[in-house]
C-alpha positions in Angstrom: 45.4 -61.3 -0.3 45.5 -61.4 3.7 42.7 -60.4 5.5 42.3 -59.2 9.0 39.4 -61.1 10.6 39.9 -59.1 14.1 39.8 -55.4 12.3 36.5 -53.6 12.5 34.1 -53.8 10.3 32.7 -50.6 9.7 32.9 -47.9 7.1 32.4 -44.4 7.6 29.5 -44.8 5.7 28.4 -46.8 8.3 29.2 -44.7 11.3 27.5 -41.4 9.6 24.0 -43.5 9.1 21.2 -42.2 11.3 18.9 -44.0 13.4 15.7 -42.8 11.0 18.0 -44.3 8.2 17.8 -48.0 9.6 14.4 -47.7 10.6 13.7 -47.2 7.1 15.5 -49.7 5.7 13.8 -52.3 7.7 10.3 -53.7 6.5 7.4 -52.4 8.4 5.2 -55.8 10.0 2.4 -56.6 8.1 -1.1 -57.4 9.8 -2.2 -60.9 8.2 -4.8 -61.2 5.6 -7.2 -64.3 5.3 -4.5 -65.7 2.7 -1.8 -65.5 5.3 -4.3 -67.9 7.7 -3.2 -71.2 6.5 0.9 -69.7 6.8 1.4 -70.1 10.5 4.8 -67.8 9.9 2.9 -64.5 9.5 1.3 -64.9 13.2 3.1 -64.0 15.7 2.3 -66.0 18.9 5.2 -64.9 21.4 2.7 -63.4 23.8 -0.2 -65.6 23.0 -1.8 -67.8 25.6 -2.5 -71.0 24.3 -3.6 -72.7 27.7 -7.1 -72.9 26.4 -6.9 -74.1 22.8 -8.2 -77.4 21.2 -6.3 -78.8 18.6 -8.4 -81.6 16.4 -5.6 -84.4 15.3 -7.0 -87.0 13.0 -5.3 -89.9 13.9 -5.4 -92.7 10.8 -5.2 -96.4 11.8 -2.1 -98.0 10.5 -2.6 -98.7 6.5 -2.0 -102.4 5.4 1.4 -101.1 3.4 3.0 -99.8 6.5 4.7 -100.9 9.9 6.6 -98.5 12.7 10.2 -99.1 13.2 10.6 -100.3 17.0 14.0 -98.4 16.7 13.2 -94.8 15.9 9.2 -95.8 16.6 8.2 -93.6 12.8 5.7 -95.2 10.9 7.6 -96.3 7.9 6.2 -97.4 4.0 6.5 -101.6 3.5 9.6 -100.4 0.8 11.4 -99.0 4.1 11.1 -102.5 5.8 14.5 -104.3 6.6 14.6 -106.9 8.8 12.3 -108.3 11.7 13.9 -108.0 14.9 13.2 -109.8 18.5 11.0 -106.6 19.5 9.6 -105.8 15.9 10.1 -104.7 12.6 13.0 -102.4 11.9 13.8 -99.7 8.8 16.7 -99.4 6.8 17.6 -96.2 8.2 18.1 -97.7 11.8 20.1 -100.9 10.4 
């Protein structure tokens, strides 16, 4: 069967559908609970100024069973390890 990709979509169901009749098909936003505080997709932060804020990184010195490519500079696993280049080690994704 053919099918016209340019023709309109809607139905006259569609066109007959009041504006309180979206709105209530829409979920309302809910405010986020102390389980939500370790899901940083329930906050929303589009007006938040975040100038001010700390973040504490823990950076880990490099572990004896790893080495970072000097191609695509990611700290890569020993099993990831290719071949030893002029500049450094490089991963078997870059080869």
């Amino acid at each position: 069967m053919a099918t016209d990709y340019d023709a309109p979509r809607k139905t006259d169901d569609d066109s007959n559908e009041s504006i309180e009749a979206l709105k209530e098909r829409v979920p309302a936003k809910s405010v986020a609970t102390d389980d939500d505080a370790d899901n940083p997709g329930s906050f929303d932060l589009s007006a938040a100024d975040l100038a001010d804020v700390e973040l504490d990184v823990v950076v880990l010195p490099p572990q004896e069973d790893e080495f970072t490519c000097v191609s695509c500079f990611l700290v890569k696993h020993r099993l990831q390890f290719d071949h030893e280049s002029k500049l450094g080690p490089i991963c078997r994704e870059c080869t």
